[in-house]
PAZAPA-4460 file (N, C-alpha, C; in steps of 0.05 Angstrom, whole numbers, plus 32768, in hexadecimal, padded with zeros to 4 digits):
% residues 271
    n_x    n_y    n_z   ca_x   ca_y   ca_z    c_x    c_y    c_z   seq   type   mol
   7BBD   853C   7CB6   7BB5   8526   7CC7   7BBA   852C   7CE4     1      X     A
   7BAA   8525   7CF4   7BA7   8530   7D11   7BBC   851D   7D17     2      X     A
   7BC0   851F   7D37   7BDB   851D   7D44   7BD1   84F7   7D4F     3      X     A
   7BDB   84EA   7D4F   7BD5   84C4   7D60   7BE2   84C3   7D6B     4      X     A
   7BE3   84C4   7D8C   7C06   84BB   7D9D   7BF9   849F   7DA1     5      X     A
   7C10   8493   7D9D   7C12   8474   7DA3   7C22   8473   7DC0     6      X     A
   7C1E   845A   7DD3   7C33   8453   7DE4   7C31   8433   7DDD     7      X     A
   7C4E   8431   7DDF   7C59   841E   7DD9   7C69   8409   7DF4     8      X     A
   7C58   83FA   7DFC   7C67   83F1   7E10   7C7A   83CC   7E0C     9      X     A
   7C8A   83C8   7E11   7C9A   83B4   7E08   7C96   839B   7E1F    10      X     A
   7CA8   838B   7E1A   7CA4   8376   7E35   7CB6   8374   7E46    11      X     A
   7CC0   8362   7E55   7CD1   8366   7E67   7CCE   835A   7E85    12      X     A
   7CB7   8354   7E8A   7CB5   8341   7EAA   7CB6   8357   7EBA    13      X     A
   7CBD   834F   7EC8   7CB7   8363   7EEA   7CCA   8382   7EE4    14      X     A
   7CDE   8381   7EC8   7CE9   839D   7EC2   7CCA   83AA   7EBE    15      X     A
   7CB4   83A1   7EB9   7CA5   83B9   7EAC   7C96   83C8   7ECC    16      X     A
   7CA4   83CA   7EDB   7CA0   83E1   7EEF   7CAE   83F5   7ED8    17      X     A
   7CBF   83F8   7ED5   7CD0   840C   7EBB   7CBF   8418   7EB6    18      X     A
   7CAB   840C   7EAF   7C98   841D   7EA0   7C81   842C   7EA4    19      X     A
   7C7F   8422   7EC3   7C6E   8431   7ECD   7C73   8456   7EDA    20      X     A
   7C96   8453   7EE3   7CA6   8474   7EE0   7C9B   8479   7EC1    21      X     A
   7CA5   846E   7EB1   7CA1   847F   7E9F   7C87   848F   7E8E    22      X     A
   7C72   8478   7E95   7C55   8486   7E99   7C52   84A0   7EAD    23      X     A
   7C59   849B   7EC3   7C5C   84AA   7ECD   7C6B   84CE   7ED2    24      X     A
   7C7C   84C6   7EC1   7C89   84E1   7EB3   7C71   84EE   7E98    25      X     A
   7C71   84DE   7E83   7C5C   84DC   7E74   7C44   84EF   7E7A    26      X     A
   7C33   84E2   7E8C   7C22   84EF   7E97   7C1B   850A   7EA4    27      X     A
   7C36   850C   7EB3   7C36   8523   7EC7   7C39   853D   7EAF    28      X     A
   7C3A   853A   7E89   7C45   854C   7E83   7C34   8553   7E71    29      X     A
   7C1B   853A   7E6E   7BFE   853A   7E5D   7BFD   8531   7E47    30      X     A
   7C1D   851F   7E42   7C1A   850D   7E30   7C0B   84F4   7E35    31      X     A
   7BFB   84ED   7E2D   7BE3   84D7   7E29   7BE1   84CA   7E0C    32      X     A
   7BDC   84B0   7E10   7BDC   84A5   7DEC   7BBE   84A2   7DEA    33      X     A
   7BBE   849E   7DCD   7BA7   8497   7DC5   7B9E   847B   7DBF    34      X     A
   7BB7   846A   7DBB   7BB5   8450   7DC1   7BD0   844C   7DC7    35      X     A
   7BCA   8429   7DD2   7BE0   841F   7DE3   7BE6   8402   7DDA    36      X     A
   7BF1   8401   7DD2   7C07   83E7   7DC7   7C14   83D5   7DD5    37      X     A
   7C17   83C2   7DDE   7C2B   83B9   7DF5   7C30   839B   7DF3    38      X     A
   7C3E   8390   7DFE   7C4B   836F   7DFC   7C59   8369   7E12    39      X     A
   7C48   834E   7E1A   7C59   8344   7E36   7C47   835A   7E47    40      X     A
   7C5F   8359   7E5B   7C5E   8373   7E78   7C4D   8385   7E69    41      X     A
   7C5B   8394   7E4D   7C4D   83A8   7E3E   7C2E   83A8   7E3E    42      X     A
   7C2A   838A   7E36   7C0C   838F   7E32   7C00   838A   7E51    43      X     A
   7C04   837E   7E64   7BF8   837E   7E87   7C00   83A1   7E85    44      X     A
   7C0A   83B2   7E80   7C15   83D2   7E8E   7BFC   83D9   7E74    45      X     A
   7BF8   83D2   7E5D   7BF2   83E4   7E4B   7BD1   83D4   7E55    46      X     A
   7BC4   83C3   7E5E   7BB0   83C5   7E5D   7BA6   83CF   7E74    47      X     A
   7BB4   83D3   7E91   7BAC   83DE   7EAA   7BA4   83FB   7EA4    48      X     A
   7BB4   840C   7E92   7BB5   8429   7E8D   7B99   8427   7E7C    49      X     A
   7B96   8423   7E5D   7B83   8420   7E48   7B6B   841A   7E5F    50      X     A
   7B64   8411   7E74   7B4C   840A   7E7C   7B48   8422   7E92    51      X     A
   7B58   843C   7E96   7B56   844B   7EAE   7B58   8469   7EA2    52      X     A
   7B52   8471   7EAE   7B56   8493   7EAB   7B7C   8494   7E9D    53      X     A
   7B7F   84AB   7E8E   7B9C   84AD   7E92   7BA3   84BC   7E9F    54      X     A
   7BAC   84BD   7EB8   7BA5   84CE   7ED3   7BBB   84C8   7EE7    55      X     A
   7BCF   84D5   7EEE   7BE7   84D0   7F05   7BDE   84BB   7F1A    56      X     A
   7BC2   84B9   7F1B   7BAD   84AA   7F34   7BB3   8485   7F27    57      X     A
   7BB5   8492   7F17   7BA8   8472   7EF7   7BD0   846B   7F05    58      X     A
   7BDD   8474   7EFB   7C02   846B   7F01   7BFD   8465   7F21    59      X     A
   7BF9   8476   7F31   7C02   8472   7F4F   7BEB   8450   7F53    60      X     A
   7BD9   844D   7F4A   7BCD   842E   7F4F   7BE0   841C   7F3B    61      X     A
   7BE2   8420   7F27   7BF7   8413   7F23   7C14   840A   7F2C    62      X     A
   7C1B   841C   7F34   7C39   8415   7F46   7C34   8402   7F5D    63      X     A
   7C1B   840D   7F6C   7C14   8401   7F86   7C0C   83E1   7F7D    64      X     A
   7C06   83D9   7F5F   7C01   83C0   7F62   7C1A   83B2   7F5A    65      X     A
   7C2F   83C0   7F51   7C48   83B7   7F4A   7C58   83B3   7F5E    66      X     A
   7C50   83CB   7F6F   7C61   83C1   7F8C   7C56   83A3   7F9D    67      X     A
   7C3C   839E   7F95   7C36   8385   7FA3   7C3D   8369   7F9E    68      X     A
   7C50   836E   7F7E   7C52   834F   7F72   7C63   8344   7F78    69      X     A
   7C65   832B   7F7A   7C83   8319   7F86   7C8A   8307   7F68    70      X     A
   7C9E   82FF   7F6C   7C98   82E8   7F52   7C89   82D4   7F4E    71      X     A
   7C7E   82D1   7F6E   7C6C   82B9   7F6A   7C52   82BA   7F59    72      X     A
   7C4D   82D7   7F58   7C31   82E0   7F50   7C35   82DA   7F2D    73      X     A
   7C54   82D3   7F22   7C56   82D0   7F02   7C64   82BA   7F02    74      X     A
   7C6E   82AC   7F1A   7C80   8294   7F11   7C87   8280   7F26    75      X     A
   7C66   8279   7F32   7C67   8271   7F4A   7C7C   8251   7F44    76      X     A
   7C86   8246   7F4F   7C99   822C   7F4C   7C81   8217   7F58    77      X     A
   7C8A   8203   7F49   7C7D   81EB   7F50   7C88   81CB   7F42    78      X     A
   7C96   81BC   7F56   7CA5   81AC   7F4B   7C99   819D   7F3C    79      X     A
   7C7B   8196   7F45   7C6F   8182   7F36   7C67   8183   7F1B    80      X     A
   7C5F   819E   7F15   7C60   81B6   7EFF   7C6B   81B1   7EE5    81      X     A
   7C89   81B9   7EF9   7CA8   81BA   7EEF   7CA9   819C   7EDE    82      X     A
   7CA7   8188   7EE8   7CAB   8167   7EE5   7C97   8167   7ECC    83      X     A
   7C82   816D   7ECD   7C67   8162   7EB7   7C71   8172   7EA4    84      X     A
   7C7D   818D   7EA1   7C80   81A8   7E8F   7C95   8193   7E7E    85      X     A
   7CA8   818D   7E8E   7CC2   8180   7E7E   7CBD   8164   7E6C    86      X     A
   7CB0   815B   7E7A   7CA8   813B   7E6E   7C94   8139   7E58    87      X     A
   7C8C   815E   7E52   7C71   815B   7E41   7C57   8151   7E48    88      X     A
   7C4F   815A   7E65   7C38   814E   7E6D   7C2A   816C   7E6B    89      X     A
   7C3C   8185   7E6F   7C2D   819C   7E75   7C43   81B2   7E61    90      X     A
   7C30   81C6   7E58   7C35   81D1   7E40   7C46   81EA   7E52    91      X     A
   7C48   81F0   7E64   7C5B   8201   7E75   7C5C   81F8   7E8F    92      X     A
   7C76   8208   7E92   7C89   81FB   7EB1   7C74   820A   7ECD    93      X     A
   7C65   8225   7EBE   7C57   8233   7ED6   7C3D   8230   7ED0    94      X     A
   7C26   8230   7EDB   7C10   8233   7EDD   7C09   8256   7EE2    95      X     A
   7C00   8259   7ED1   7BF4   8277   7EC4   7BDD   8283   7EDA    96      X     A
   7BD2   826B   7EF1   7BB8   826F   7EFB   7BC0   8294   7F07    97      X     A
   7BD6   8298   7F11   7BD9   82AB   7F1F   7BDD   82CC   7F10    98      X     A
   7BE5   82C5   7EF4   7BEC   82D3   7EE5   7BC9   82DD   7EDF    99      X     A
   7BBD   82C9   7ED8   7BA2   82CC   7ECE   7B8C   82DF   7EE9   100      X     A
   7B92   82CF   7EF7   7B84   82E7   7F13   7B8A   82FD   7F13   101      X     A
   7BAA   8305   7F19   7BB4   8328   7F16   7B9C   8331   7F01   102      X     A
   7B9D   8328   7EDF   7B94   8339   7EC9   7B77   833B   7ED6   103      X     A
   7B6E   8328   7ED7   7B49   8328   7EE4   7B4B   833C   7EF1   104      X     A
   7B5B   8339   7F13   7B54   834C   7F25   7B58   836D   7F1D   105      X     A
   7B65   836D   7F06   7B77   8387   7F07   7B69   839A   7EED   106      X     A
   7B61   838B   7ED8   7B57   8393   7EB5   7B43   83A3   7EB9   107      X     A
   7B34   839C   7ECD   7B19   83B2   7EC8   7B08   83AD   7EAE   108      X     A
   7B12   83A9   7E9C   7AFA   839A   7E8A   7B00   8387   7E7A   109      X     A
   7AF8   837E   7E72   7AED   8360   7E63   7AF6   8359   7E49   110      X     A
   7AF4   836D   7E37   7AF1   8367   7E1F   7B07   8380   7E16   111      X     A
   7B1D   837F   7E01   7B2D   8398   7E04   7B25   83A6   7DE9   112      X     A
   7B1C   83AA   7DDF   7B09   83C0   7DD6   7AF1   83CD   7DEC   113      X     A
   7AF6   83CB   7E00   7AE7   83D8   7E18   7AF5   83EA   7E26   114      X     A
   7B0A   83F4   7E1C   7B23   83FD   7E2A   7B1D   841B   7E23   115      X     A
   7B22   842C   7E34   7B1C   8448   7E31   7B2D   8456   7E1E   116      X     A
   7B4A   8447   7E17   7B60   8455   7E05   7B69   8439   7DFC   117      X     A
   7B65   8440   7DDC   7B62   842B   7DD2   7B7E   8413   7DD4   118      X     A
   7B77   83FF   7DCB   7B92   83EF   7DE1   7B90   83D3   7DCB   119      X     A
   7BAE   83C7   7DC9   7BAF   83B2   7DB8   7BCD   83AC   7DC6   120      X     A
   7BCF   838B   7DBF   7BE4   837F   7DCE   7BEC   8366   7DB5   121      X     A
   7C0F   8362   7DBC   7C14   8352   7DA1   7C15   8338   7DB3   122      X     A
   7C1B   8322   7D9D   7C1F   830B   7DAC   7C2D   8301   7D8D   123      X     A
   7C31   82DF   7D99   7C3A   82D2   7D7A   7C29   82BC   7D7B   124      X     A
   7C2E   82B5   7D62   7C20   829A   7D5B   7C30   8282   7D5E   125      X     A
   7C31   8276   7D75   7C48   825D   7D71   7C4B   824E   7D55   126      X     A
   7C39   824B   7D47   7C34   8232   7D33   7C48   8246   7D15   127      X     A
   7C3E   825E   7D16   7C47   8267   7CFA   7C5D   827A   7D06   128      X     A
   7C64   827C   7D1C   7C75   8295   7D23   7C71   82AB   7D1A   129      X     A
   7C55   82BC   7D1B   7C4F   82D0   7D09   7C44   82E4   7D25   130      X     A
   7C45   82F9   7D27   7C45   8308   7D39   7C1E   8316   7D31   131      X     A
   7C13   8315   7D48   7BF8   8315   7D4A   7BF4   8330   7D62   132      X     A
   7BDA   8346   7D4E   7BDA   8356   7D5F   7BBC   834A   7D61   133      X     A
   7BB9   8353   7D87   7B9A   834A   7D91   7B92   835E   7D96   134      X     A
   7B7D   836E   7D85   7B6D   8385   7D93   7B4E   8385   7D96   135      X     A
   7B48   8371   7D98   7B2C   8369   7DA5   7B28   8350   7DB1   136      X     A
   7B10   834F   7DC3   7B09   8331   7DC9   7B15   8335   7DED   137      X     A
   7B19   831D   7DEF   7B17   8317   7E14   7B38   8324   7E14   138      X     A
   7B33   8331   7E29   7B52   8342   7E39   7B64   832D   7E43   139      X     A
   7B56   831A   7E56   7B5F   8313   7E61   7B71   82FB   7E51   140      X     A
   7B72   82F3   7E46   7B76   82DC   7E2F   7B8F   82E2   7E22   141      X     A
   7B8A   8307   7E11   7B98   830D   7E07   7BB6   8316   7E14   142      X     A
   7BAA   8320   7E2B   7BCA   8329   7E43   7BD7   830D   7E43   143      X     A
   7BCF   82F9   7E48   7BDA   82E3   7E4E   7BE1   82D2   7E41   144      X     A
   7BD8   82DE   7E25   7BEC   82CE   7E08   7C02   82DD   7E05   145      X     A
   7BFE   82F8   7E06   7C19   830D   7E03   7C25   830F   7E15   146      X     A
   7C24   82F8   7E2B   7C3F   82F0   7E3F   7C42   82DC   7E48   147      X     A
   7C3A   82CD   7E35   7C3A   82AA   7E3D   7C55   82A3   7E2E   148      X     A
   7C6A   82AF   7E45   7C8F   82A2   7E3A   7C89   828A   7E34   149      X     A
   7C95   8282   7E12   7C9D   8264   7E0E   7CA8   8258   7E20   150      X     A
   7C9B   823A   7E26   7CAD   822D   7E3D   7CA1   8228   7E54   151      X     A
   7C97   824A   7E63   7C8F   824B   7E72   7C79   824E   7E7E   152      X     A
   7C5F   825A   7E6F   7C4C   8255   7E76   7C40   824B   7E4F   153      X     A
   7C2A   823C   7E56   7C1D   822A   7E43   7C1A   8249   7E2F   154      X     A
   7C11   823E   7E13   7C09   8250   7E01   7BEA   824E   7E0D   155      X     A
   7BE2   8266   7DFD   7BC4   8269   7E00   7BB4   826A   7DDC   156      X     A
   7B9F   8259   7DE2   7B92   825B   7DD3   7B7D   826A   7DCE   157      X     A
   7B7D   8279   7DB6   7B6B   8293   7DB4   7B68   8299   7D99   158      X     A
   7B4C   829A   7D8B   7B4B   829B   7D78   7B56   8289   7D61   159      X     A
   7B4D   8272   7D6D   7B5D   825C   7D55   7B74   825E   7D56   160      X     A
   7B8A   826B   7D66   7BA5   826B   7D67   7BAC   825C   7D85   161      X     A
   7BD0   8258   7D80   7BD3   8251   7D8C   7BE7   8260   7D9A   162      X     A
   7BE7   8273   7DAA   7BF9   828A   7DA9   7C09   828F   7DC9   163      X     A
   7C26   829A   7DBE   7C39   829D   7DDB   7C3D   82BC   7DD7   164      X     A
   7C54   82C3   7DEC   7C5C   82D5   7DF1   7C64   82E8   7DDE   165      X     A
   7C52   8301   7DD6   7C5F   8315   7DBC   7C7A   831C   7DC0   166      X     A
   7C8D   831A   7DD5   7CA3   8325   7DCD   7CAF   8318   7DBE   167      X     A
   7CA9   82F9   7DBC   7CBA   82E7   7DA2   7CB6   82F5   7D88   168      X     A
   7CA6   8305   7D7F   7CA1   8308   7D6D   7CA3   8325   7D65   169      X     A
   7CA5   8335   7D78   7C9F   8359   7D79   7CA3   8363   7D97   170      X     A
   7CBA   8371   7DA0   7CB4   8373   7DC1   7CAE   838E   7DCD   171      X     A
   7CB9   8393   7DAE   7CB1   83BD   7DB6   7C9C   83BA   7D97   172      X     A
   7C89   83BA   7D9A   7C70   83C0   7D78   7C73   83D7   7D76   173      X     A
   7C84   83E2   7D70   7C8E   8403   7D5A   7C7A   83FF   7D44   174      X     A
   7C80   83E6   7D32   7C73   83DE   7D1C   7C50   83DB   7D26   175      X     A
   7C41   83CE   7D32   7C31   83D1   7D30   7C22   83ED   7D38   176      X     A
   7C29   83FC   7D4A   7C21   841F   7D52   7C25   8429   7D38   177      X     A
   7C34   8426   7D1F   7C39   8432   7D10   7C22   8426   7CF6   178      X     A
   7C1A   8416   7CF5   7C04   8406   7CE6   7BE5   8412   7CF2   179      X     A
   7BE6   8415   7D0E   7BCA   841E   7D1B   7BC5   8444   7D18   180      X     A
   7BDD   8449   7D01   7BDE   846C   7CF7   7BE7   8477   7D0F   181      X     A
   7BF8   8474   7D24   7C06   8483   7D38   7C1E   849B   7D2F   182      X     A
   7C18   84B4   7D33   7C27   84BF   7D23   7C42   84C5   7D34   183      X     A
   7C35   84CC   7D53   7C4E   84C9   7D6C   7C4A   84AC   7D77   184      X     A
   7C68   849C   7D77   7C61   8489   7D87   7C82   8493   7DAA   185      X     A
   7C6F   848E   7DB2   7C7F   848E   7DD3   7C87   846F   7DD5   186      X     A
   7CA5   8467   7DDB   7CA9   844D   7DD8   7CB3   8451   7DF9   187      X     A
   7CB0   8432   7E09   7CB1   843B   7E22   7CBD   841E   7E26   188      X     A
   7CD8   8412   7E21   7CE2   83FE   7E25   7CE7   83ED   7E46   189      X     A
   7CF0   83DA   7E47   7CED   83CD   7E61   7D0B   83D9   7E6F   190      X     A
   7D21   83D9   7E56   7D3C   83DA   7E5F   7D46   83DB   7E49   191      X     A
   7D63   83D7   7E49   7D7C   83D9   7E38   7D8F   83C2   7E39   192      X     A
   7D94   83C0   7E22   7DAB   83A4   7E25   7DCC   83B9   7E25   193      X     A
   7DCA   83BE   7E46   7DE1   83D3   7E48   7DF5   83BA   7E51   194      X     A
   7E0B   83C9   7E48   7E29   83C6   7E50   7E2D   83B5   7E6A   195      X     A
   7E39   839C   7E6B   7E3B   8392   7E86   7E5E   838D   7E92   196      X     A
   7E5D   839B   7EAD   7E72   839A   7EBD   7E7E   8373   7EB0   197      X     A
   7E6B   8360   7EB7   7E7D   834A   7EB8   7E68   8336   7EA8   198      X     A
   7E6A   831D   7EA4   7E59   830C   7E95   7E4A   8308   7EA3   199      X     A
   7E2B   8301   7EA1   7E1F   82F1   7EB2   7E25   82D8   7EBC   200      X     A
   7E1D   82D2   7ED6   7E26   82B3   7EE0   7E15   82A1   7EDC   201      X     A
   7DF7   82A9   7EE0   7DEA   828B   7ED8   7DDE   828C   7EC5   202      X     A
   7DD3   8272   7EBA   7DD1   8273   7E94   7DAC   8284   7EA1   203      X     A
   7DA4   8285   7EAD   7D93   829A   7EAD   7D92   82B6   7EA4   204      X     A
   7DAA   82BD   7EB2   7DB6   82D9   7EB3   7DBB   82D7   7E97   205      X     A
   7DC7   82C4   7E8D   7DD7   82C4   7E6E   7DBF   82C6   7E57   206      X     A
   7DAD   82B8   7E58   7D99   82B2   7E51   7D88   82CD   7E4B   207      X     A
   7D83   82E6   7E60   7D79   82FD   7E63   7D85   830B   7E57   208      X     A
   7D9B   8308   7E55   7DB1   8321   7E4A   7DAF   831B   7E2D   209      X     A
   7DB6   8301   7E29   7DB1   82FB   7E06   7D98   8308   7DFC   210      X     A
   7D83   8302   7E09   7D5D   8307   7DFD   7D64   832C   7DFC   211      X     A
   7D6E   8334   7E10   7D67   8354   7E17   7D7D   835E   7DFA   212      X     A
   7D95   834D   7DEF   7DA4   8357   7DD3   7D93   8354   7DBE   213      X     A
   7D8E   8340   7DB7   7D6D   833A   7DA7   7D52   834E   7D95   214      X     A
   7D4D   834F   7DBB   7D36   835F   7DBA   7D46   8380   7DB1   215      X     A
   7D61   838E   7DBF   7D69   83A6   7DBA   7D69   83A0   7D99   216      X     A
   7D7A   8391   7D8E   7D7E   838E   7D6E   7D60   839A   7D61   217      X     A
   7D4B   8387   7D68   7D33   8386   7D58   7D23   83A9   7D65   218      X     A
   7D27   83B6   7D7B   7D26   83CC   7D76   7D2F   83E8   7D68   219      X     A
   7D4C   83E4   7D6C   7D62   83F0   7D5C   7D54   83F0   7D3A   220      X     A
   7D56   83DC   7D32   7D4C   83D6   7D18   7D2E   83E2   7D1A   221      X     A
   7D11   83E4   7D25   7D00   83EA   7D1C   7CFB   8409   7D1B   222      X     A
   7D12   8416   7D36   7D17   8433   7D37   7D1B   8443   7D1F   223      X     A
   7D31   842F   7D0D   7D3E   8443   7CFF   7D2D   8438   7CDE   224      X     A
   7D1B   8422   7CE2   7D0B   841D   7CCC   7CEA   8435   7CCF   225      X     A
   7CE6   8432   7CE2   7CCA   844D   7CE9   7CCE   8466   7CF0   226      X     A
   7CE8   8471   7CEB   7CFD   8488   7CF0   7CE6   849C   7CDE   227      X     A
   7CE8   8498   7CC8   7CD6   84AB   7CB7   7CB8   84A7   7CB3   228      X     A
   7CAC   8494   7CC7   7C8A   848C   7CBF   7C8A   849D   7CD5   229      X     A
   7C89   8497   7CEE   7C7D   84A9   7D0B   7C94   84B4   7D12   230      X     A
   7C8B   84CD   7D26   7CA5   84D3   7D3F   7CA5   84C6   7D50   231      X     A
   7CBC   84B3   7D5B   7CC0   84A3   7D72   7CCF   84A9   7D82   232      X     A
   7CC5   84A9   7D9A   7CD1   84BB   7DAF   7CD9   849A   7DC4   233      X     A
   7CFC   849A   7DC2   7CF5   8484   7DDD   7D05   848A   7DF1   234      X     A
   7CF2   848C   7E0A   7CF5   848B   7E20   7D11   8474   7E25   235      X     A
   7D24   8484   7E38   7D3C   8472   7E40   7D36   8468   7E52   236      X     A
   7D3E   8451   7E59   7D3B   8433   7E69   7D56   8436   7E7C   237      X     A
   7D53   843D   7E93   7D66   843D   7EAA   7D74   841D   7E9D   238      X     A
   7D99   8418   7EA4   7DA8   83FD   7EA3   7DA3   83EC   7EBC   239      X     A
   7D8E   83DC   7EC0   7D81   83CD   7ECC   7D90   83AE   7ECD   240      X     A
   7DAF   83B4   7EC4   7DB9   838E   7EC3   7DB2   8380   7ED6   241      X     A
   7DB7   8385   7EF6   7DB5   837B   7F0B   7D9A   8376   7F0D   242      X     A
   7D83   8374   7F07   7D68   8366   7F03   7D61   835D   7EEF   243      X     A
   7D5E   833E   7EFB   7D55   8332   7EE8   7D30   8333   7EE3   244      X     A
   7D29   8326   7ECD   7D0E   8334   7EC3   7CF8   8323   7EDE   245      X     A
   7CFF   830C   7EE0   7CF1   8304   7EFB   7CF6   8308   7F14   246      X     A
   7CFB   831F   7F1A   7D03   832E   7F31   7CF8   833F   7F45   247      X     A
   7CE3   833B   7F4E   7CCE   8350   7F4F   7CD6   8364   7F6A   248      X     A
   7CEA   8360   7F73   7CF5   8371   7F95   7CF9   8391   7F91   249      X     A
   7CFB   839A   7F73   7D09   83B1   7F70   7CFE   83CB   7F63   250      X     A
   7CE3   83BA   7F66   7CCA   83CA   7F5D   7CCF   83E9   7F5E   251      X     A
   7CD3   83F1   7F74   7CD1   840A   7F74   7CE7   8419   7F71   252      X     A
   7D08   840D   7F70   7D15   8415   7F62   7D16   8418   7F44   253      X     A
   7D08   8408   7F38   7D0B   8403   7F20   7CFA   8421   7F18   254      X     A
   7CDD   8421   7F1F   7CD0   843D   7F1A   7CDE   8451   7F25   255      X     A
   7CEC   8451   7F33   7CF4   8473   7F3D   7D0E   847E   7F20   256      X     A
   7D1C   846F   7F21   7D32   8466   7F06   7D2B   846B   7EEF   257      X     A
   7D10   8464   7EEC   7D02   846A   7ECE   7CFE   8484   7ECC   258      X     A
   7CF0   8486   7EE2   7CE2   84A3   7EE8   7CF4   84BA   7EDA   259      X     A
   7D01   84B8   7EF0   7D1F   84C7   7EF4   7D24   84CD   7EDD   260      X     A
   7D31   84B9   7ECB   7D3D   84C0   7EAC   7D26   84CC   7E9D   261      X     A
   7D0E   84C3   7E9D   7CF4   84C6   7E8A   7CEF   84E9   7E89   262      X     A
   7D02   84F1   7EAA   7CF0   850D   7EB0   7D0A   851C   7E9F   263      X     A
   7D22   8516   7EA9   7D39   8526   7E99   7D2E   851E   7E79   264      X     A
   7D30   850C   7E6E   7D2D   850A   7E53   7D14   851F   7E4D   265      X     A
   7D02   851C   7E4E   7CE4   852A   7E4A   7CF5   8546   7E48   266      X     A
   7CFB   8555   7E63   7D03   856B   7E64   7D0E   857B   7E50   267      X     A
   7D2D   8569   7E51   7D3A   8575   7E37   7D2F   8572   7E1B   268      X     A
   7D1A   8563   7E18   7D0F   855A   7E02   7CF9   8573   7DFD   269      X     A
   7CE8   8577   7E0D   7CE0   858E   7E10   7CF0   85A8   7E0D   270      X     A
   7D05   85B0   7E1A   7D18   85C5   7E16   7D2D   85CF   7DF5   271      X     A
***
């Protein structure tokens, strides 16, 4: 059986600059997938790439649009919003309009079976809690169900579903790359639920740190369950505590960090 590299990209909010070093290491060494998997951030990073050359050119426009985002561009505030979200007038606290422009301005095409390397993104099904992979039909729809945080931005309806954010349900898809016959999967996480100097102070902070134990558990567990179906290679996630996932100021630390580790790891991995 011929060789399938999968990339695997997870979610994570404004951490998934992370991921863009690590493409970036990736690349420079002529590892390229053959398809791309992604959730949340994963699937916005995994469908910008899938629609472009895989090309150091394809990462450096990417970074440059990461360097341009603020939080407002994913979580603009709006009291009046805020008030209707809570009282049940409006199905999320944010309005998505801005989220939905980025994917337009940025997808390059339309429909994601149009994608030059083939490309699929998870999401969940609010109603059955059943984890839903989308690999055809409108792009734009599908990015924005696979990061429509409960709570916070409305579910999207698509395909007779009623669907939120795939990391409720799957945040690293090991499992699905491994169903699409991936024989290498490259897993390329947001971060680590590393070790913290002190507790977090606000139930935000608290809140992040709990989801990031969670999500590590439900990877931990799929690693050592797909241990013997594919080779999985994962890329280490610089200890990123001090950002939180709506954070967007540190963009370019966050990629140099990834980079950095992605190029030592690769190396000796190579050696």
């Amino acid at each position: 059986m011929s060789e399938r590299i999968a990339f695997v990209l997870s979610g994570g909010g404004s951490l998934g600059a992370i991921q863009v070093g690590m493409l970036r290491a990736l690349y420079e060494r002529g590892i390229v997938p053959d398809v791309i998997v992604g959730t949340s951030a994963g699937a916005l990073n995994g469908t910008f790439i899938a629609a472009r050359p895989q090309t150091i050119d394809s990462i450096d426009e990417l970074l440059a649009l990461w360097q341009t985002l603020e939080r407002e561009d994913f979580f603009p505030l709006s009291v009046s919003r805020a008030v209707l979200g809570l009282t049940g007038r409006r199905r999320g606290l944010v309005d998505p309009q801005n989220l939905r422009t980025l994917i337009e301005d940025h997808a390059t095409i339309t429909r994601i079976e149009d994608a030059s390397t083939e490309l699929h993104m998870v999401a969940t099904d609010l109603l059955s809690g059943s984890e839903q992979l989308l690999s055809s039909g409108d792009v734009v729809s599908a990015v924005l169900a696979s990061a429509a945080i409960p709570g916070i931005y409305p579910p999207v309806r698509r395909d007779n579903k009623v669907l939120v954010d795939g990391g409720v349900s799957n945040n690293t898809p090991i499992s699905q790359a491994t169903r699409l016959g991936a024989t290498q999967i490259f897993v390329l996480p947001t971060g680590t639920a590393c070790p913290l100097r002190r507790a977090p102070r606000s139930p935000l902070a608290v809140l992040m740190h709990a989801f990031s134990l969670l999500v590590m558990q439900r990877l931990l567990a799929e690693l050592e369950h797909y241990d013997e179906v594919a080779e999985l290679v994962v890329l280490p996630a610089p200890c990123e505590a001090d950002v939180l996932p709506v954070d967007f100021r540190r963009t370019t630390r966050l990629h140099d960090d990834a980079y950095a580790e992605a190029q030592t790891f690769l190396s000796e991995r190579g050696s």
